[in-house]
C-alpha positions as CSV (number, residue, x, y, z in Angstrom):
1,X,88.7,124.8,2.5
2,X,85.0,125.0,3.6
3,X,84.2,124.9,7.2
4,X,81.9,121.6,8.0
5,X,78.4,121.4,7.6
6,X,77.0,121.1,11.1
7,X,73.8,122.3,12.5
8,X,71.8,122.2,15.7
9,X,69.2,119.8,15.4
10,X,66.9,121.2,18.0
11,X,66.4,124.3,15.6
12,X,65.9,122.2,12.3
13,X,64.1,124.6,10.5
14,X,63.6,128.7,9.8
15,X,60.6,128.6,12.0
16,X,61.9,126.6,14.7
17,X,64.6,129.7,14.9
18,X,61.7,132.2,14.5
19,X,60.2,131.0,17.6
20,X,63.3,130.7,19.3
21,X,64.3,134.4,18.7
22,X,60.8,135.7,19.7
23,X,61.4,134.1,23.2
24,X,65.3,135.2,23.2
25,X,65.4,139.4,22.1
26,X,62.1,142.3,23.5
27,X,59.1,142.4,21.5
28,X,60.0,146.1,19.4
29,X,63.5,144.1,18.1
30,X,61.1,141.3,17.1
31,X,58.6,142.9,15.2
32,X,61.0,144.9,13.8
33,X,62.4,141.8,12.2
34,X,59.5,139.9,11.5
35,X,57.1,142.6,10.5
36,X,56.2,143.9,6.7
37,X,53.9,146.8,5.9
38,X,50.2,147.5,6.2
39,X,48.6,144.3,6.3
40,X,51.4,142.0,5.9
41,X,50.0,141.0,2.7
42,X,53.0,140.6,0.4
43,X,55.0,139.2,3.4
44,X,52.8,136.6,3.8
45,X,52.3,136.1,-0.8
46,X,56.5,136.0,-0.8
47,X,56.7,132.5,0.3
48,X,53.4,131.1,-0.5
49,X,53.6,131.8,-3.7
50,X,57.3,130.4,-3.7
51,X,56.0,127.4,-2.6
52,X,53.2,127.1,-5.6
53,X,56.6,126.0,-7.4
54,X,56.6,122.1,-8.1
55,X,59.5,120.3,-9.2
56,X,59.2,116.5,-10.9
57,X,62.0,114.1,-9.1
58,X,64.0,111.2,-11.6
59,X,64.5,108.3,-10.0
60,X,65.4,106.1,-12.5
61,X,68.1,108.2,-14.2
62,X,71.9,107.7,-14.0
63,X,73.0,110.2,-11.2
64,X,77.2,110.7,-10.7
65,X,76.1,113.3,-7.4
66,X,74.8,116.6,-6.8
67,X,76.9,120.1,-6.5
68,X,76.0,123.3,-4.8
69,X,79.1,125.2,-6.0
70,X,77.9,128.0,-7.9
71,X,80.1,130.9,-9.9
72,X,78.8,134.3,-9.8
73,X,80.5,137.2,-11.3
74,X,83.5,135.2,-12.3
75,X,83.7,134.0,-8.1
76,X,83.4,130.0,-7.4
77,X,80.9,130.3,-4.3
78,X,80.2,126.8,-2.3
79,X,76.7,127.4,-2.2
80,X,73.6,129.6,-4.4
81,X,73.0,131.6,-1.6
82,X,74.0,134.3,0.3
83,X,73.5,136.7,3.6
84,X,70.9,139.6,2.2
85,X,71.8,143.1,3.7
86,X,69.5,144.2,7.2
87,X,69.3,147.5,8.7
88,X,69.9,147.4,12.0
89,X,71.2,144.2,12.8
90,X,73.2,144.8,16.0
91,X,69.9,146.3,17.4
92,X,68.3,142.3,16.8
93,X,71.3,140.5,18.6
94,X,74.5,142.4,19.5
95,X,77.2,141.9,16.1
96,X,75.0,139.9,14.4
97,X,76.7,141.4,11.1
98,X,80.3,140.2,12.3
99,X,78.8,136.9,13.1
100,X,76.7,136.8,9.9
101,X,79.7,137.7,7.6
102,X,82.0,135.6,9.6
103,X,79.9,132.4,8.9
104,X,79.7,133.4,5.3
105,X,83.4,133.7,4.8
106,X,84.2,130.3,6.5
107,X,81.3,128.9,4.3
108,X,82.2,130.6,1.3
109,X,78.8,132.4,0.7
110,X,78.2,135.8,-0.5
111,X,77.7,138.8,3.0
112,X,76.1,141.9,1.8
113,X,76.7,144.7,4.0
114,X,73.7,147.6,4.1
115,X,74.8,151.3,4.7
116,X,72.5,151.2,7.3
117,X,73.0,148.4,10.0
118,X,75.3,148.2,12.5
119,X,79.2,147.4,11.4
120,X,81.4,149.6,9.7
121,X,82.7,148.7,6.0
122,X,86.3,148.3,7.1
123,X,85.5,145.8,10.1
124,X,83.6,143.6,7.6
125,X,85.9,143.6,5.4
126,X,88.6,142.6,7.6
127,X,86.3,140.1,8.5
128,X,86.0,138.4,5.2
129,X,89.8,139.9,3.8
130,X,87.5,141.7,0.9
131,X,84.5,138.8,-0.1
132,X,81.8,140.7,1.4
133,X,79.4,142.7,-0.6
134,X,78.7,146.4,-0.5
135,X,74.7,147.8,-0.3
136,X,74.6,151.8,-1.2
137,X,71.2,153.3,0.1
138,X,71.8,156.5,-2.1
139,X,72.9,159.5,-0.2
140,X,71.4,162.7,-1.0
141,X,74.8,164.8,-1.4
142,X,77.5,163.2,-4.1
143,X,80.6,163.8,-1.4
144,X,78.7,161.1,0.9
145,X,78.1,159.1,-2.1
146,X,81.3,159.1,-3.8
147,X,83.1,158.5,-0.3
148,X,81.2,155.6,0.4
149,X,81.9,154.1,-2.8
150,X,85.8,155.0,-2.2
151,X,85.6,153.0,1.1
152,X,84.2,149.8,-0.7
153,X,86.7,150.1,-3.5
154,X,89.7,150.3,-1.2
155,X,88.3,147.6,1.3
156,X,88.1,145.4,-2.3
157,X,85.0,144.8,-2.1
158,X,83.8,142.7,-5.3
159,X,80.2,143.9,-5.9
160,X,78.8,147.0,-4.8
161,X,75.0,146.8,-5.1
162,X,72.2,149.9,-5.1
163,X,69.3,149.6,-3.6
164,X,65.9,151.3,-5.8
165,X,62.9,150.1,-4.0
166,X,63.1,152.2,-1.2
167,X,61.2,156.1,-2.4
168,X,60.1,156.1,0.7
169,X,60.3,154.1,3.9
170,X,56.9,151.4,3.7
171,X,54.3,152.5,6.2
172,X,54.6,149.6,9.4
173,X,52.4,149.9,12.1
174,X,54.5,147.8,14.4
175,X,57.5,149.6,14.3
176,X,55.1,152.8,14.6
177,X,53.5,151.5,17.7
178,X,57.2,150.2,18.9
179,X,58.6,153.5,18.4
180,X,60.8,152.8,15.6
181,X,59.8,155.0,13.2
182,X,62.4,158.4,12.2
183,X,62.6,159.7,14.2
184,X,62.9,156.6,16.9
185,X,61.4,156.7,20.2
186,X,62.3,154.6,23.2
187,X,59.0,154.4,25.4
188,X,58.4,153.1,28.8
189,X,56.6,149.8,27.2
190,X,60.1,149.3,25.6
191,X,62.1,149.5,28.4
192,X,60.0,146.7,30.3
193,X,60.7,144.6,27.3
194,X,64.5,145.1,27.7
195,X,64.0,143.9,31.4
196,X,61.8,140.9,30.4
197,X,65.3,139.8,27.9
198,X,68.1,140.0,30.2
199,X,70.3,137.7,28.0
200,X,69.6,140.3,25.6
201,X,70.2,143.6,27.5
202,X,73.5,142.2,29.3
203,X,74.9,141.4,25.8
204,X,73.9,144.7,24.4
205,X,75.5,146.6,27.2
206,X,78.4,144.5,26.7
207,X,79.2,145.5,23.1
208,X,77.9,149.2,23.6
209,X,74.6,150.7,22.2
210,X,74.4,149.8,18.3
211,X,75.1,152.8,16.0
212,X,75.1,153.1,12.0
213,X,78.9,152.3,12.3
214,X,79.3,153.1,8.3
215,X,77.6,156.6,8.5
216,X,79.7,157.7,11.6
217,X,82.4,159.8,9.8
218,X,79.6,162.0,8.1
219,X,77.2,162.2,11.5
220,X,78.0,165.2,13.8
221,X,78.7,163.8,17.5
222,X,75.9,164.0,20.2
223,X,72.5,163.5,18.1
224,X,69.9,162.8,20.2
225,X,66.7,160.6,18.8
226,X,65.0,163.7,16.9
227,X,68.2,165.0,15.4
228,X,69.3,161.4,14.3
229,X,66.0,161.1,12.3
230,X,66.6,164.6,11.0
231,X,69.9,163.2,9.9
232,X,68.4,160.2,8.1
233,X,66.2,162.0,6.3
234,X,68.2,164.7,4.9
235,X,71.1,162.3,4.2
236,X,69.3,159.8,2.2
237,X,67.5,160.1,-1.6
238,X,65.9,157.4,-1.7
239,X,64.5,157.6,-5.3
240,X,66.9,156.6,-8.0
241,X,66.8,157.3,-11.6
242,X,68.8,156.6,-14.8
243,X,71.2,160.2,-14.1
244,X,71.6,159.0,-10.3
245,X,73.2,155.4,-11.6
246,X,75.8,156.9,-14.4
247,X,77.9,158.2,-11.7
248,X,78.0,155.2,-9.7
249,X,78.7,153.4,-13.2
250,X,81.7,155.5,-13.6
251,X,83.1,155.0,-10.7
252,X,82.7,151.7,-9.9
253,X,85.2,149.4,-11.4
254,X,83.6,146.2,-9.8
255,X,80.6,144.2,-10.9
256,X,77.3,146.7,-9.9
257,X,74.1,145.4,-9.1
258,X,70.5,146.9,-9.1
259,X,68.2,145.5,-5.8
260,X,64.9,145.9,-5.6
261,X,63.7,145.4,-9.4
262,X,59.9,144.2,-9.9
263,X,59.3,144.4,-13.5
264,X,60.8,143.9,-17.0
265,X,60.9,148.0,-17.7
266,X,63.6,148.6,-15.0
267,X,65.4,145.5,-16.2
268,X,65.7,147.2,-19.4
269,X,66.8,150.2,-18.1
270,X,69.5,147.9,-15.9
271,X,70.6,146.4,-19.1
272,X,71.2,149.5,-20.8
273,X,73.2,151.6,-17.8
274,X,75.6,148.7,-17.9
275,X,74.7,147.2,-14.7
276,X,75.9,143.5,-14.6
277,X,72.8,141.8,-12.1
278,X,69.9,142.2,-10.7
279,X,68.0,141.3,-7.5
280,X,64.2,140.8,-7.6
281,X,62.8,141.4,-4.4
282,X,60.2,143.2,-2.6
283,X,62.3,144.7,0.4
284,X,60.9,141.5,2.2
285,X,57.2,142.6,1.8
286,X,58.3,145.8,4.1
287,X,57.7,148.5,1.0
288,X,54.5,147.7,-0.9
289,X,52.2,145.5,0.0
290,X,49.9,145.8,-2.9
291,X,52.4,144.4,-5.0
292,X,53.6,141.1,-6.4
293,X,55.7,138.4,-4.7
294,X,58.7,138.1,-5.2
295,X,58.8,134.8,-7.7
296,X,56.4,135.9,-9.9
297,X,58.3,138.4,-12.0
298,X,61.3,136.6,-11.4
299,X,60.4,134.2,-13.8
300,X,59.3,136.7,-16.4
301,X,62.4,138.4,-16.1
302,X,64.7,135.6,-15.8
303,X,63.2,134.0,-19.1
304,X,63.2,137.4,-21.2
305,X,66.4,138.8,-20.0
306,X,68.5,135.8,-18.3
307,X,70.6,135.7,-21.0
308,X,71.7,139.2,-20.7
309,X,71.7,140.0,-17.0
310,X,72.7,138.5,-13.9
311,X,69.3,137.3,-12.1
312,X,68.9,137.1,-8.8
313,X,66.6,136.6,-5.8
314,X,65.5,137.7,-2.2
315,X,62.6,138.0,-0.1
316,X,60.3,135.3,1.4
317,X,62.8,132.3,1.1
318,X,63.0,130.5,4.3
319,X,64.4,126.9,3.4
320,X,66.3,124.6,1.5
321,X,63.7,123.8,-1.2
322,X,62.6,127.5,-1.9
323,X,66.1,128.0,-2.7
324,X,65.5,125.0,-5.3
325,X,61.9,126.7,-6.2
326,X,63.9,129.7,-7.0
327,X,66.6,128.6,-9.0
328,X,64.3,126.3,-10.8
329,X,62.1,129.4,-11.8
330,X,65.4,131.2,-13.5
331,X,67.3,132.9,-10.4
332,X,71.1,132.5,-11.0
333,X,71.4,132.8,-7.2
334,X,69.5,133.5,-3.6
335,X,69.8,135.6,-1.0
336,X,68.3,136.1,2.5
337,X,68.1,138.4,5.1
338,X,65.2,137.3,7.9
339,X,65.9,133.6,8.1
340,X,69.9,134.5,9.1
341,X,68.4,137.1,11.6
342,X,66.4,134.7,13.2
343,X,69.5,132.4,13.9
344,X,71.4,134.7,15.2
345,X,68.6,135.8,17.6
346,X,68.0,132.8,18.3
347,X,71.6,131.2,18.9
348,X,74.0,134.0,18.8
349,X,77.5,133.9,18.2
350,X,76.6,130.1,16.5
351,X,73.3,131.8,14.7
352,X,75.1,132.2,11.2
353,X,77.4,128.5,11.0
354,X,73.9,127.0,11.9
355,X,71.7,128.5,9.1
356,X,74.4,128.4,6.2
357,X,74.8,124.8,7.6
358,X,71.0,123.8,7.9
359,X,70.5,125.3,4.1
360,X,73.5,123.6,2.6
361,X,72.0,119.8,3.9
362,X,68.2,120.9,2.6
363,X,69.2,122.4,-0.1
364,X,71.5,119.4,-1.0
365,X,68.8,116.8,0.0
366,X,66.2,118.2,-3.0
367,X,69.2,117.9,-5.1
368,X,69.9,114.3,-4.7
369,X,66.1,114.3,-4.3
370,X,65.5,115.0,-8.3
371,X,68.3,114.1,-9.6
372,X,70.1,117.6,-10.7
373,X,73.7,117.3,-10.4
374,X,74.7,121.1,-10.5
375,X,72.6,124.3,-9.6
376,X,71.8,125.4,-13.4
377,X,69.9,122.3,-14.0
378,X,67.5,123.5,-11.7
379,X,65.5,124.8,-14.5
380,X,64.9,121.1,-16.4
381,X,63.1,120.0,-13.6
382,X,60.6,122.4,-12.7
383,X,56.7,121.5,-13.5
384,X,55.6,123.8,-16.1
């Protein structure tokens, strides 16, 4: 059974959180959060240009009720949408990816775990007895990468997903000025933020100093800053190309998805590795901002290759009607990373129930709203 919808009506909204969590964790966690690259330009283009999407209500038609249940790679979830993997979440708020896949299980959404952030594989699964989704940033030697797979195979993990839109790490002034750049760099600016937070610095000494829990058994013991970015560097090949994905193929005996796809050409390529979905996104406007939003080739690629690929979503979504926008536009199914962050930030331990819980009753309202009683109708009632 689902837990209850139930939400904290002081904190209605995504930026009602966003505020919240600004007050609540030091200005370097913040930014790191909320920022994109150079300009912020395609942060800024994700949602507006979600929200260019119009869809025509029906109020005179014959409507039985509306349902959010959604099945994705054969799996019945309760909602379209789903925790995106974060770097460095326990950095933001102290377990925010226990309390983030925790919420999802009881809700029966979709938790992606990133190689990167700040809980192990195992934990999370434990967590969600084997739901939970794996994200693979692609290691540099095969040992690293086939052992990481092995971990998400035996924790029965469902989907593993690889991540492409990361060649290199965007240029972002913030976290450069913040000191959160490889390698990282705690300055004296940062420390008088921890004092300003002390919520946030209590809870964080608390649950210990967050570490890439996932990466520990390959990491020699004592890096210091420097040698950690060393580490990062040398550890990860970002840039992945048709021979890179055969292995992983191989291997995996789950459903395999790409993230990070922006135009038709790599969907192709998608299609004919064998992968079974795909994610459009931008990396949350954090990789290039002179490119496109998000939405935009989403529908090109939903309409030319929906038929033959799984086609999903993330990046810029922030409420219950750009999930609608979204689905309406050809995305089988949502994710999202920032507007989770910000609840959890913002409300802790409570952070995750209350998001999944205030998307669910939005998302639900712009169902009843136009008159679209199960989320693949979506598409009959968007404005061409």
């Amino acid at each position: 059974m689902s837990k209850a919808i139930k939400y904290n009506p002081k904190y209605p909204s995504v930026a009602d959180l966003r505020t919240k969590a600004r007050k609540q964790i030091p200005k370097f966690a913040f930014e790191y959060l909320d920022g994109g690259c150079n300009e912020d330009t395609n942060l800024r283009k994700n949602t507006a240009e979600i929200r260019e999407v119009e869809l025509i209500p029906e109020y005179l038609t014959k409507h039985t009720g509306s349902s959010m249940k959604t099945k994705l790679f054969g799996i019945e979830y309760d909602a379209p949408f789903g925790v995106a993997p974060v770097g460095l979440q326990g950095l933001m708020w102290p377990k925010s990816p226990e309390i983030l896949a925790k919420a999802a299980f009881e809700h029966n959404i979709p938790f992606c775990l990133s190689t990167v952030t700040t809980s192990s594989i195992e934990t999370i699964a434990k967590i969600t007895e084997g739901k939970a989704w794996f994200q693979l940033y692609h290691p540099a030697e095969d040992k690293v990468r086939d052992d990481l797979i092995n971990r998400a195979a035996a924790a029965e993990m469902p989907v593993l997903v690889i991540l492409s839109d990361v060649p290199t790490f965007g240029f972002r002034p913030r976290d450069i000025r913040n000191g959160l750049s490889m390698p990282p760099k705690m300055s004296v600016a940062n420390f008088m933020q921890i004092f300003g937070k002390p919520n946030w610095a209590l809870r964080t000494l608390f649950n210990g100093q967050p570490n890439f829990e996932t990466l520990k058994p390959y990491m020699p013991k004592g890096l210091d800053m420097a040698q950690l970015g060393k580490f990062m560097d040398q550890t990860f090949s970002g840039r992945l190309n048709e021979e890179k994905i055969k292995p992983i193929r191989d291997m995996w005996k789950g459903k395999l998805v790409l993230k990070g796809v922006a135009n038709e050409l790599d969907v192709e390529k998608a299609i004919k590795l064998g992968i079974d979905g795909v994610i459009v996104s931008n990396h949350g406007g954090r990789q290039l901002d002179a490119g496109e939003s998000t939405i935009k080739p989403l529908a090109r690629i939903a309409e030319k290759y929906g038929d033959q690929i799984t086609v999903m979503m993330d990046s810029g979504i922030r409420s219950g009607p750009d999930i609608a926008r979204t689905l309406a536009s050809g995305a089988a199914f949502t994710f999202m990373g920032r507007a989770f962050m910000y609840g959890v930030a913002a409300l802790g331990a409570e952070g995750g129930d209350h998001v999944v819980s205030m998307m669910k009753t939005q998302l639900q309202q712009v169902m009843e709203q136009i008159c679209c009683e199960t989320t693949t109708d979506f598409p009959k009632f968007i404005k061409k």
